[in-house]
PDB file of the backbone (N, CA, C, O) and the ligand in Angstrom, with CONECT records:
HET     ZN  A 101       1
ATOM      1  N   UNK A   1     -17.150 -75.620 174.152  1.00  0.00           N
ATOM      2  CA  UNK A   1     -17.402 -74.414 173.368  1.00  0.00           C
ATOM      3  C   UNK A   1     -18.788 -73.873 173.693  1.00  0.00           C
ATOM      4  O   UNK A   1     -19.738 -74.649 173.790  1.00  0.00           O
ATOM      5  N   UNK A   2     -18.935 -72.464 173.876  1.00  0.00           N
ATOM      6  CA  UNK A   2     -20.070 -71.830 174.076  1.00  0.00           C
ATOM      7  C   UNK A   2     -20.810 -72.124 173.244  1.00  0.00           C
ATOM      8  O   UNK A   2     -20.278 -72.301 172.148  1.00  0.00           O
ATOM      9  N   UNK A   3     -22.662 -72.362 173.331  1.00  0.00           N
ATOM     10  CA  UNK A   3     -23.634 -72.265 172.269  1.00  0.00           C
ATOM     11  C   UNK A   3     -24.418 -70.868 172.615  1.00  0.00           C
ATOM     12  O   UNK A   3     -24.112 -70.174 173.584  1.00  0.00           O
ATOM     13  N   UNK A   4     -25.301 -70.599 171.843  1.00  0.00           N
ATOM     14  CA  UNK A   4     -26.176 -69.933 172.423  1.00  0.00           C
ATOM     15  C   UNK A   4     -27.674 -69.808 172.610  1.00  0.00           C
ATOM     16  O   UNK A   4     -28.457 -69.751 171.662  1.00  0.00           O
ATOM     17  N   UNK A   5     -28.106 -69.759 174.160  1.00  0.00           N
ATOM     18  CA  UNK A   5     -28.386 -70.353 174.903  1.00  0.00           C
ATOM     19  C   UNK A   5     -30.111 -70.734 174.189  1.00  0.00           C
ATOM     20  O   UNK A   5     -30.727 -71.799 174.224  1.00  0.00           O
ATOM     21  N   UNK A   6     -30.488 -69.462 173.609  1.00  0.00           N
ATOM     22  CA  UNK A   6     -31.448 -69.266 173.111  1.00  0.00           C
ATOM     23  C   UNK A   6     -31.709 -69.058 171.652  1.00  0.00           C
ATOM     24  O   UNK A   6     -30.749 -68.482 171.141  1.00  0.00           O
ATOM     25  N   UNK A   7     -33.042 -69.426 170.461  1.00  0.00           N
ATOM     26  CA  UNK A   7     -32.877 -68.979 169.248  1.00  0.00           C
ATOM     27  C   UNK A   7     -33.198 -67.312 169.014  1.00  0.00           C
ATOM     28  O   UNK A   7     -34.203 -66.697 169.368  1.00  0.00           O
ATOM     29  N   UNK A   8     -32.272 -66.919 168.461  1.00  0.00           N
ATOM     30  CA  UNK A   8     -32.420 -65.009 168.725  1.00  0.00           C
ATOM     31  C   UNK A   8     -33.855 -64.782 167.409  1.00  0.00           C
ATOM     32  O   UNK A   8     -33.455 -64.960 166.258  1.00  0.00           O
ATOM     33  N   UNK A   9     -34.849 -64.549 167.495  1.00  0.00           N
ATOM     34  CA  UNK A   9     -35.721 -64.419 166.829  1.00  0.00           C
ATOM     35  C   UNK A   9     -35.496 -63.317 165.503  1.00  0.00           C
ATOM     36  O   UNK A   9     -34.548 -62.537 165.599  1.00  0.00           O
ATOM     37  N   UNK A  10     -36.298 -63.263 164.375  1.00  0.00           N
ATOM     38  CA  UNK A  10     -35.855 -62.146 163.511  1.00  0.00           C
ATOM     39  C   UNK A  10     -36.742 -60.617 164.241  1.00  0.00           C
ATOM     40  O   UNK A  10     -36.397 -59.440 164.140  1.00  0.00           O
ATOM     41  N   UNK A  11     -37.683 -61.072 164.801  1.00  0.00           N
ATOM     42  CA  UNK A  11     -37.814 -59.488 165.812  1.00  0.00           C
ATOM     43  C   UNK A  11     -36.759 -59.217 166.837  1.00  0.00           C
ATOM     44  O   UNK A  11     -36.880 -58.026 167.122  1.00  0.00           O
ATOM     45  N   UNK A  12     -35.805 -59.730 167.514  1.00  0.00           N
ATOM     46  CA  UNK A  12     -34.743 -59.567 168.240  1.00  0.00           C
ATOM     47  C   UNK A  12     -33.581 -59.207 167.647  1.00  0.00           C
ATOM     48  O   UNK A  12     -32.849 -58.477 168.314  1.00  0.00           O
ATOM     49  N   UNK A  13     -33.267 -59.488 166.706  1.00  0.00           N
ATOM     50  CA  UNK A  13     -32.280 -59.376 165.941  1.00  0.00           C
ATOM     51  C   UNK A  13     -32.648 -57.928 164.983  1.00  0.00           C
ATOM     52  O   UNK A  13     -31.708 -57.134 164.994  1.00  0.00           O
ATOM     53  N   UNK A  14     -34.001 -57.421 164.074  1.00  0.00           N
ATOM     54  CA  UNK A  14     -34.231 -56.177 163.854  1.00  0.00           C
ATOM     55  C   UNK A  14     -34.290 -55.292 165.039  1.00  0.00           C
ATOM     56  O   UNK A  14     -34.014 -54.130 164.743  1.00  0.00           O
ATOM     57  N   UNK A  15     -34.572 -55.487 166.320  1.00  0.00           N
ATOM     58  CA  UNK A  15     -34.397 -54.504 167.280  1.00  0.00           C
ATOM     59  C   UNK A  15     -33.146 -53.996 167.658  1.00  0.00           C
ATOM     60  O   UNK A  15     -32.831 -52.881 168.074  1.00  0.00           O
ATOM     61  N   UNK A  16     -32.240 -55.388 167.362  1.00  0.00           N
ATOM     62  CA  UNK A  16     -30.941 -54.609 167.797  1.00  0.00           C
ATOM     63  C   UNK A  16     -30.569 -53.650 166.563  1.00  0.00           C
ATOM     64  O   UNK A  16     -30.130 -52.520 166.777  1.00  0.00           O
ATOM     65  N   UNK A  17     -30.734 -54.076 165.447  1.00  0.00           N
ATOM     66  CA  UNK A  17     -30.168 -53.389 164.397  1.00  0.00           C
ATOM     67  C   UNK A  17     -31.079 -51.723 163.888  1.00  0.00           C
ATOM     68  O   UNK A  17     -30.881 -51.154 162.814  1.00  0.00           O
ATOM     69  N   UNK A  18     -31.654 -51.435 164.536  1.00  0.00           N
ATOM     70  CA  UNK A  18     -32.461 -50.544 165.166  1.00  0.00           C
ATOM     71  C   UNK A  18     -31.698 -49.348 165.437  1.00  0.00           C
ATOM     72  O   UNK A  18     -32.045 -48.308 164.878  1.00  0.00           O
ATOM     73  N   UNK A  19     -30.790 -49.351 166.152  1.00  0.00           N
ATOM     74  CA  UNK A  19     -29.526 -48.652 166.317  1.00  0.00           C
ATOM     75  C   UNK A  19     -28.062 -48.744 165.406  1.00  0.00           C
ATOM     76  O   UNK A  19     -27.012 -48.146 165.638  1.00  0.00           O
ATOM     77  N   UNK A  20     -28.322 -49.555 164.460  1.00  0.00           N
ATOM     78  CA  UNK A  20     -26.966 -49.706 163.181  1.00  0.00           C
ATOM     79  C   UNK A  20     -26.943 -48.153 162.206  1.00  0.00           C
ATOM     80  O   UNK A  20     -25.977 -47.753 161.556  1.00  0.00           O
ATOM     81  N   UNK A  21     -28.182 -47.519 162.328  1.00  0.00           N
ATOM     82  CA  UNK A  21     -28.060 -46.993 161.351  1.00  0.00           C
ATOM     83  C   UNK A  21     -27.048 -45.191 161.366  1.00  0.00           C
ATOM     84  O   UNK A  21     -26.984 -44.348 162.261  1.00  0.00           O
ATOM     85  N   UNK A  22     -26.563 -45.208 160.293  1.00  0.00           N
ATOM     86  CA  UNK A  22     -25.459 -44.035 159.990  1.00  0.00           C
ATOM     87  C   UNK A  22     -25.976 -42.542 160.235  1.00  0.00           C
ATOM     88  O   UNK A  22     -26.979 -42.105 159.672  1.00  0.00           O
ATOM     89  N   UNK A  23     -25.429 -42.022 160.861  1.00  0.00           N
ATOM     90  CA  UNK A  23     -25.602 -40.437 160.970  1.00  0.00           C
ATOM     91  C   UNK A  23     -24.573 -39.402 160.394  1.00  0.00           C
ATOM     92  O   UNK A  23     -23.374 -39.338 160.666  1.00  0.00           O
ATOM     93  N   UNK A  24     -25.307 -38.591 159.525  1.00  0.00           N
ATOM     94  CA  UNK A  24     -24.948 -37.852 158.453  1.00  0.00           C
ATOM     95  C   UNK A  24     -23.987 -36.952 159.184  1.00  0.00           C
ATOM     96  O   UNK A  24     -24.322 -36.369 160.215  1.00  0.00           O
ATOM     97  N   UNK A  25     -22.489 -36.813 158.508  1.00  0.00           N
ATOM     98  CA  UNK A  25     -21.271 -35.805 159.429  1.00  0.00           C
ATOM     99  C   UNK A  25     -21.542 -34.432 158.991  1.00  0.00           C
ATOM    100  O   UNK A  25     -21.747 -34.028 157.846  1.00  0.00           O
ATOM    101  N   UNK A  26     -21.503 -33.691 160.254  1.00  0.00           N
ATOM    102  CA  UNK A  26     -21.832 -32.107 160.053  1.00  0.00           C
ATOM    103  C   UNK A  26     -20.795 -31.461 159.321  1.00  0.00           C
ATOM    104  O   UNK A  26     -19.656 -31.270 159.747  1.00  0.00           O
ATOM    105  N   UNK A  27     -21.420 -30.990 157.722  1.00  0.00           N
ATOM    106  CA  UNK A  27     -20.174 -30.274 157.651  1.00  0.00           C
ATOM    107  C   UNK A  27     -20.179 -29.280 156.625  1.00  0.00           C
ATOM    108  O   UNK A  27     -20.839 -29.183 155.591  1.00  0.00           O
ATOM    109  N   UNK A  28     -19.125 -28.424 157.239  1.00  0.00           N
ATOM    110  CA  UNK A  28     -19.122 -27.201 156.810  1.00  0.00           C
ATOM    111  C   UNK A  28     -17.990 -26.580 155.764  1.00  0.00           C
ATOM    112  O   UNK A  28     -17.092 -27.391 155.538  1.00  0.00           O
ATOM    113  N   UNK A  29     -17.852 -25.318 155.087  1.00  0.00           N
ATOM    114  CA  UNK A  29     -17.274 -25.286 154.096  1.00  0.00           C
ATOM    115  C   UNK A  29     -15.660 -24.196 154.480  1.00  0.00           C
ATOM    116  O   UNK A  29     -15.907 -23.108 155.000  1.00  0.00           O
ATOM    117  N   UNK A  30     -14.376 -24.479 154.254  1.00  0.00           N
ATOM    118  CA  UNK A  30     -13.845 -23.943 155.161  1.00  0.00           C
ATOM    119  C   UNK A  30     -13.390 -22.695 154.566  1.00  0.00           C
ATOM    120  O   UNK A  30     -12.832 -22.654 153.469  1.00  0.00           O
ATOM    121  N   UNK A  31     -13.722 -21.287 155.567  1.00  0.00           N
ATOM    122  CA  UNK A  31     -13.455 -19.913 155.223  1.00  0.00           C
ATOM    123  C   UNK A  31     -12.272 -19.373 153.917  1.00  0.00           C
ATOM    124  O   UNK A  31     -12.347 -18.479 153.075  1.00  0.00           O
ATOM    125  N   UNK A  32     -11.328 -20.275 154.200  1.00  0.00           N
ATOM    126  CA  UNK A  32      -9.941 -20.482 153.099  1.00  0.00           C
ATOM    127  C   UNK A  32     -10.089 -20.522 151.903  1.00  0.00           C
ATOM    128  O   UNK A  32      -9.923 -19.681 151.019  1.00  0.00           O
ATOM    129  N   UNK A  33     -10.620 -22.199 151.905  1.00  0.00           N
ATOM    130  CA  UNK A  33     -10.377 -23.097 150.884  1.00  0.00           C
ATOM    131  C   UNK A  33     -11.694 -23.568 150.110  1.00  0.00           C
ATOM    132  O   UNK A  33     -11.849 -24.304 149.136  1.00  0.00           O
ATOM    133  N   UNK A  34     -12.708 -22.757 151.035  1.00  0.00           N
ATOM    134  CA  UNK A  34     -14.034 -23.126 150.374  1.00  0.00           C
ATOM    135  C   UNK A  34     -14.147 -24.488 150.660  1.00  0.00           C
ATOM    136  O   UNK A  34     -15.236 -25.019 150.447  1.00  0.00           O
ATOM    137  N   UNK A  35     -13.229 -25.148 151.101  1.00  0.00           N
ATOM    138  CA  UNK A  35     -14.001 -27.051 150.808  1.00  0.00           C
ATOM    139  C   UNK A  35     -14.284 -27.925 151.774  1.00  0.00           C
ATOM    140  O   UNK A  35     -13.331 -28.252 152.481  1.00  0.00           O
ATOM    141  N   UNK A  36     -15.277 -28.373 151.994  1.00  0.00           N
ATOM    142  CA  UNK A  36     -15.568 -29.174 152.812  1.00  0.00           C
ATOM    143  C   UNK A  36     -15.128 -29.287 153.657  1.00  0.00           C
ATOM    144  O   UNK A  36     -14.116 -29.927 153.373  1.00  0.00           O
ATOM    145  N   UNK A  37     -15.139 -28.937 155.682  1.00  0.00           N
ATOM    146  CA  UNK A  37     -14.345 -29.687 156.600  1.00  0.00           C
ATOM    147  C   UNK A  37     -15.284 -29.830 157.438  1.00  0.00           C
ATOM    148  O   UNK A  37     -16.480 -29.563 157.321  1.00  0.00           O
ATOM    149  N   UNK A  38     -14.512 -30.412 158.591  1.00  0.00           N
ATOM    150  CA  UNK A  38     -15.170 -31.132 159.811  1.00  0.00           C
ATOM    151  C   UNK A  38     -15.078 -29.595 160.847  1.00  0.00           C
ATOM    152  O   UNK A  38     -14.100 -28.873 161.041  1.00  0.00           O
ATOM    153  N   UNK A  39     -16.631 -29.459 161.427  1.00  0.00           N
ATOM    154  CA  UNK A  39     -16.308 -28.678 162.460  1.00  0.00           C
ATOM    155  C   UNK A  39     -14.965 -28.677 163.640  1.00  0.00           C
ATOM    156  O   UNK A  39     -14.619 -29.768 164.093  1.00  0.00           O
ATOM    157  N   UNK A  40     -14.317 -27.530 164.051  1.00  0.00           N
ATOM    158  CA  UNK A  40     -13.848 -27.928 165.174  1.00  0.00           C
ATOM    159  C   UNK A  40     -12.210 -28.608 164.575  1.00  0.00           C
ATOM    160  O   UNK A  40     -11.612 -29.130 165.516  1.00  0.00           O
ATOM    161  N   UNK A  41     -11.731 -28.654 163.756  1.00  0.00           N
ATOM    162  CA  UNK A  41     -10.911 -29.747 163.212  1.00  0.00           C
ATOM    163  C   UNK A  41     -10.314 -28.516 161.678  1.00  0.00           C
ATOM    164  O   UNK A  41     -10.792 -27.662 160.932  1.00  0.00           O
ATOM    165  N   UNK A  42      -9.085 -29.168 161.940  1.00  0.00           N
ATOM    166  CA  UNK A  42      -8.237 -27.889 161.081  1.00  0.00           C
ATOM    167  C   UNK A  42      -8.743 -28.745 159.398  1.00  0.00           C
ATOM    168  O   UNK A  42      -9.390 -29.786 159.280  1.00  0.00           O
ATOM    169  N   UNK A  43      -8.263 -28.003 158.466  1.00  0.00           N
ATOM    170  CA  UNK A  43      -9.076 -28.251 157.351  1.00  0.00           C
ATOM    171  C   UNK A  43      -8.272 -29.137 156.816  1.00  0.00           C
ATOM    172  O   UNK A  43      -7.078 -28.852 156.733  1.00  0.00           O
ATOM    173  N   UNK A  44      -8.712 -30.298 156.380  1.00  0.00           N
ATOM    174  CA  UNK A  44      -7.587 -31.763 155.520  1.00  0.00           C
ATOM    175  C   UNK A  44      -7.099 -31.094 153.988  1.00  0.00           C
ATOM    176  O   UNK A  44      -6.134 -31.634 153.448  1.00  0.00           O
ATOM    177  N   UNK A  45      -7.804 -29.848 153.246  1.00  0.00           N
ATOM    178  CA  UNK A  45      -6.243 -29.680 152.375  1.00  0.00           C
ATOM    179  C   UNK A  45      -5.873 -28.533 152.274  1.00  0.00           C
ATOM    180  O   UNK A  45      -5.565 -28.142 151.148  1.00  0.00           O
ATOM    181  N   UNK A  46      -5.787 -27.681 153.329  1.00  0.00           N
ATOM    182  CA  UNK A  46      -4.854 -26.719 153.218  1.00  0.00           C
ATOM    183  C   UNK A  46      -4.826 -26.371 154.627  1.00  0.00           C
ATOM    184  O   UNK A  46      -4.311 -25.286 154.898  1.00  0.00           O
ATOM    185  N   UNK A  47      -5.341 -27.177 155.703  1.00  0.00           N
ATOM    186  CA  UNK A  47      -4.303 -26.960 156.521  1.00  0.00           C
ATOM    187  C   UNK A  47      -4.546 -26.153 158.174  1.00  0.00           C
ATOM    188  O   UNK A  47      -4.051 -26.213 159.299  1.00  0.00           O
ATOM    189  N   UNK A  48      -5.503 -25.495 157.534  1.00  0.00           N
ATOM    190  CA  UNK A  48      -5.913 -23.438 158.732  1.00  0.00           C
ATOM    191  C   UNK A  48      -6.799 -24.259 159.275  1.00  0.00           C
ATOM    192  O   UNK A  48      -7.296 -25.348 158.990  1.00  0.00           O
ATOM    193  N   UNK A  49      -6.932 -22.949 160.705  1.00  0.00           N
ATOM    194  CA  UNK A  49      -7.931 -23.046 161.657  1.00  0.00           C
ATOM    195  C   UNK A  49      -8.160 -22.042 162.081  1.00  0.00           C
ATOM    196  O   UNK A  49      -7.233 -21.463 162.647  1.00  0.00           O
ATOM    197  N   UNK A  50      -9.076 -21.585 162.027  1.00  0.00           N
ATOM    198  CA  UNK A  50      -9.092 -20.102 163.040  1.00  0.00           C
ATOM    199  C   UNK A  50      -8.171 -19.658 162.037  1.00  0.00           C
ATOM    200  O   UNK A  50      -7.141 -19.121 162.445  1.00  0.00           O
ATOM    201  N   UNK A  51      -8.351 -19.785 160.741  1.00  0.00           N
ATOM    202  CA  UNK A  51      -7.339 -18.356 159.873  1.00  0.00           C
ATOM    203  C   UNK A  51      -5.666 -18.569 160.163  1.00  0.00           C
ATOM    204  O   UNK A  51      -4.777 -17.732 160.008  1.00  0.00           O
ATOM    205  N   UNK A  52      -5.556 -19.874 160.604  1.00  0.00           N
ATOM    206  CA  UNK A  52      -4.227 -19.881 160.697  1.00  0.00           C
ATOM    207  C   UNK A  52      -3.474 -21.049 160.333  1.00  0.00           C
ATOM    208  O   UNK A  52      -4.025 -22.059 160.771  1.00  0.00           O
ATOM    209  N   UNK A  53      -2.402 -21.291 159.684  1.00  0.00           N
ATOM    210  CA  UNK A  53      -2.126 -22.731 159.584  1.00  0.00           C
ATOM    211  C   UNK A  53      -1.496 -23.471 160.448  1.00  0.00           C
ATOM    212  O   UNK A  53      -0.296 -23.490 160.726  1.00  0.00           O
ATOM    213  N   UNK A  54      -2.640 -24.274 160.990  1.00  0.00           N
ATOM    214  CA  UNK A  54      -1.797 -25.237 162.174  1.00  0.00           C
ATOM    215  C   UNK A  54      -0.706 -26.584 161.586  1.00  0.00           C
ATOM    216  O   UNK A  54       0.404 -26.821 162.062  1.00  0.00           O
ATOM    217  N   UNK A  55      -1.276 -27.238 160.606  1.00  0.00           N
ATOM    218  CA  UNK A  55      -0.318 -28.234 160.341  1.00  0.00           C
ATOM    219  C   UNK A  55       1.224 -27.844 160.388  1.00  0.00           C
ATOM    220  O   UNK A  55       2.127 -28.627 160.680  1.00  0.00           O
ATOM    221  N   UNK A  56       1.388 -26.390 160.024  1.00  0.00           N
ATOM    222  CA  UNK A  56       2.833 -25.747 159.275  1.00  0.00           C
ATOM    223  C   UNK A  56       3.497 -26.153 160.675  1.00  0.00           C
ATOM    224  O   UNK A  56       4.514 -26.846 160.681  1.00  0.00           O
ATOM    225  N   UNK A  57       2.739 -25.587 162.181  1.00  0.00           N
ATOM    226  CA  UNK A  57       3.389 -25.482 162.965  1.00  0.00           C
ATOM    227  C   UNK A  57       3.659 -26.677 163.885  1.00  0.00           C
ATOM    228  O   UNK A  57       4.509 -26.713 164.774  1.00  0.00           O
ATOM    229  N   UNK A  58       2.673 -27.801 163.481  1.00  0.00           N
ATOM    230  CA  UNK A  58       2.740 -29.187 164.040  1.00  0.00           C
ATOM    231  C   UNK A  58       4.295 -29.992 163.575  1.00  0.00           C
ATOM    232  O   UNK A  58       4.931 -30.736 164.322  1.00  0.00           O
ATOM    233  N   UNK A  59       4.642 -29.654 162.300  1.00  0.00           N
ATOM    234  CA  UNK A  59       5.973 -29.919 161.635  1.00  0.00           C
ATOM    235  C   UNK A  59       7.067 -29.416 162.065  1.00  0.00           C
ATOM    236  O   UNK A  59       8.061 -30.114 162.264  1.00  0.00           O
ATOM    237  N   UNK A  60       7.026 -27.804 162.320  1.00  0.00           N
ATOM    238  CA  UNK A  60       8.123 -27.296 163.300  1.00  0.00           C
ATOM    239  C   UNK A  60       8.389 -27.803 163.958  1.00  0.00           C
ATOM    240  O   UNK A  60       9.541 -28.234 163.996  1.00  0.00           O
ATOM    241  N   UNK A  61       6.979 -28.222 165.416  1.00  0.00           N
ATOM    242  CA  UNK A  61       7.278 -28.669 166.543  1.00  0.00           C
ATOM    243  C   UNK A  61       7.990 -29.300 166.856  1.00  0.00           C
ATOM    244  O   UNK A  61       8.851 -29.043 167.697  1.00  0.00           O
ATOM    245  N   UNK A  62       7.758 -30.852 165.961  1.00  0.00           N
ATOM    246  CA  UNK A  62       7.882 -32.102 165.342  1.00  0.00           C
ATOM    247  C   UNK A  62       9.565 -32.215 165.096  1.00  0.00           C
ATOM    248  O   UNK A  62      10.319 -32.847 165.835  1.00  0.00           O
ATOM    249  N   UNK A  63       9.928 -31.539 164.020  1.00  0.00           N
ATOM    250  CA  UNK A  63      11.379 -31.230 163.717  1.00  0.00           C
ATOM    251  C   UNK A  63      12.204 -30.557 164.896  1.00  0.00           C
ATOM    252  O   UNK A  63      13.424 -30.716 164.934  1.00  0.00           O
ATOM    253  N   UNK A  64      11.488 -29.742 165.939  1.00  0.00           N
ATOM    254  CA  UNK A  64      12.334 -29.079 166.756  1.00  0.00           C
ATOM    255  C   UNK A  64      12.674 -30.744 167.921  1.00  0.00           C
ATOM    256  O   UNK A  64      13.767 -31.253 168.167  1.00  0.00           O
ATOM    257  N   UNK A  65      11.295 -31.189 168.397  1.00  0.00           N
ATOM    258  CA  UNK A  65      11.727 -32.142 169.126  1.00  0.00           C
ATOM    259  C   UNK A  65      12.587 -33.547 169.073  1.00  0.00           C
ATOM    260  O   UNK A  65      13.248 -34.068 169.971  1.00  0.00           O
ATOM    261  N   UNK A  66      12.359 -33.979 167.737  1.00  0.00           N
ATOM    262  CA  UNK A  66      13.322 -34.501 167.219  1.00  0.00           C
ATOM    263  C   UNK A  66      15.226 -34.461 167.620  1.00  0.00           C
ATOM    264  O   UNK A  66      15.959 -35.325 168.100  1.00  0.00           O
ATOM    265  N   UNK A  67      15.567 -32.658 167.029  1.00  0.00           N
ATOM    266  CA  UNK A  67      16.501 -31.673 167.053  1.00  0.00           C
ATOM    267  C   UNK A  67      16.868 -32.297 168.708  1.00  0.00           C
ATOM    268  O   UNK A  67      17.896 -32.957 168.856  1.00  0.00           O
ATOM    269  N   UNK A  68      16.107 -32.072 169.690  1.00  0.00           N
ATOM    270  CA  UNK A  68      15.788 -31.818 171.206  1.00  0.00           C
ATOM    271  C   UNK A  68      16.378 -33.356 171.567  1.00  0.00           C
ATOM    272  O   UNK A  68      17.079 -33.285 172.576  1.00  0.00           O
ATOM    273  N   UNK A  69      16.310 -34.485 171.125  1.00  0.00           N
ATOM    274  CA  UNK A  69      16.158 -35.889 171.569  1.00  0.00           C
ATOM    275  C   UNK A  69      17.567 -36.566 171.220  1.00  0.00           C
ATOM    276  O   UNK A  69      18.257 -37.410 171.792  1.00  0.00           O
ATOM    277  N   UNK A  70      17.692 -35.853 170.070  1.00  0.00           N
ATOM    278  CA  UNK A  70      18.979 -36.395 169.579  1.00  0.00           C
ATOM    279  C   UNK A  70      20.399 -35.566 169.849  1.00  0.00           C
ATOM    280  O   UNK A  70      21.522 -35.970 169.548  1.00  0.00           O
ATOM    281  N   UNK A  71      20.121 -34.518 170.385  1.00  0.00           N
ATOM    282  CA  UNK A  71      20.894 -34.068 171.434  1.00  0.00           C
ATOM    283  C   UNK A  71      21.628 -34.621 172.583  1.00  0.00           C
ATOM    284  O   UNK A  71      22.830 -34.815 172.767  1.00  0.00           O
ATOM    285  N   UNK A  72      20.263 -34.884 173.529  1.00  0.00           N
ATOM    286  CA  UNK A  72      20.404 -35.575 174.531  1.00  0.00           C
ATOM    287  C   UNK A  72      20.907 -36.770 174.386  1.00  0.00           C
ATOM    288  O   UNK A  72      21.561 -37.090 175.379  1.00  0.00           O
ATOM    289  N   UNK A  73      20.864 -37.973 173.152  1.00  0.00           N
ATOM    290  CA  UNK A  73      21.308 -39.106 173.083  1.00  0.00           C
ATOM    291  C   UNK A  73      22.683 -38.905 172.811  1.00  0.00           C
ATOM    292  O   UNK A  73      23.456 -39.858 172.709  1.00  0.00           O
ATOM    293  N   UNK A  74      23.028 -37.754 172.692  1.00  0.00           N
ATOM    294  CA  UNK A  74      24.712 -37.750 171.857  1.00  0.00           C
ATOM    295  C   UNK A  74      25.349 -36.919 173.008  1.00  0.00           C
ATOM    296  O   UNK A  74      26.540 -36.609 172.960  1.00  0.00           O
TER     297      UNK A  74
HETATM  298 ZN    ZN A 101      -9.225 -25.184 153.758  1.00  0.00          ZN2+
END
């Protein structure tokens, strides 16, 4: 079984953790819904992007390919 090789000192060990620390998520309020979202990223409760609702059409897709698969198996 591996040991290791050396004792990691408590200055070696705060240096690495040096880089642990959390960075605050950019975020903005969405044109719609007023609430909170992630840049770049359709809004988690209602849905729009660019003024439009993408989830609605991710479900279509979704249901059409489905439609598409089970076709072909039959
Ligand atoms: Zn929204």
């Amino acid at each position: 079984m591996g040991l290791p090789g050396h004792r990691r000192t408590s200055s070696h060990k705060h240096r690495r953790a040096a880089h642990f620390a959390l960075t605050a998520k950019n975020v903005r309020l969405c044109p719609k819904c007023n609430k909170p979202a992630l840049p770049h990223r359709a809004c988690a409760s209602c849905g729009t992007y660019k003024g439009r609702n993408v989830t609605q059409s991710i479900v279509v897709k979704k249901i059409n390919t489905v439609k598409k698969t089970k076709k072909v198996a039959a």
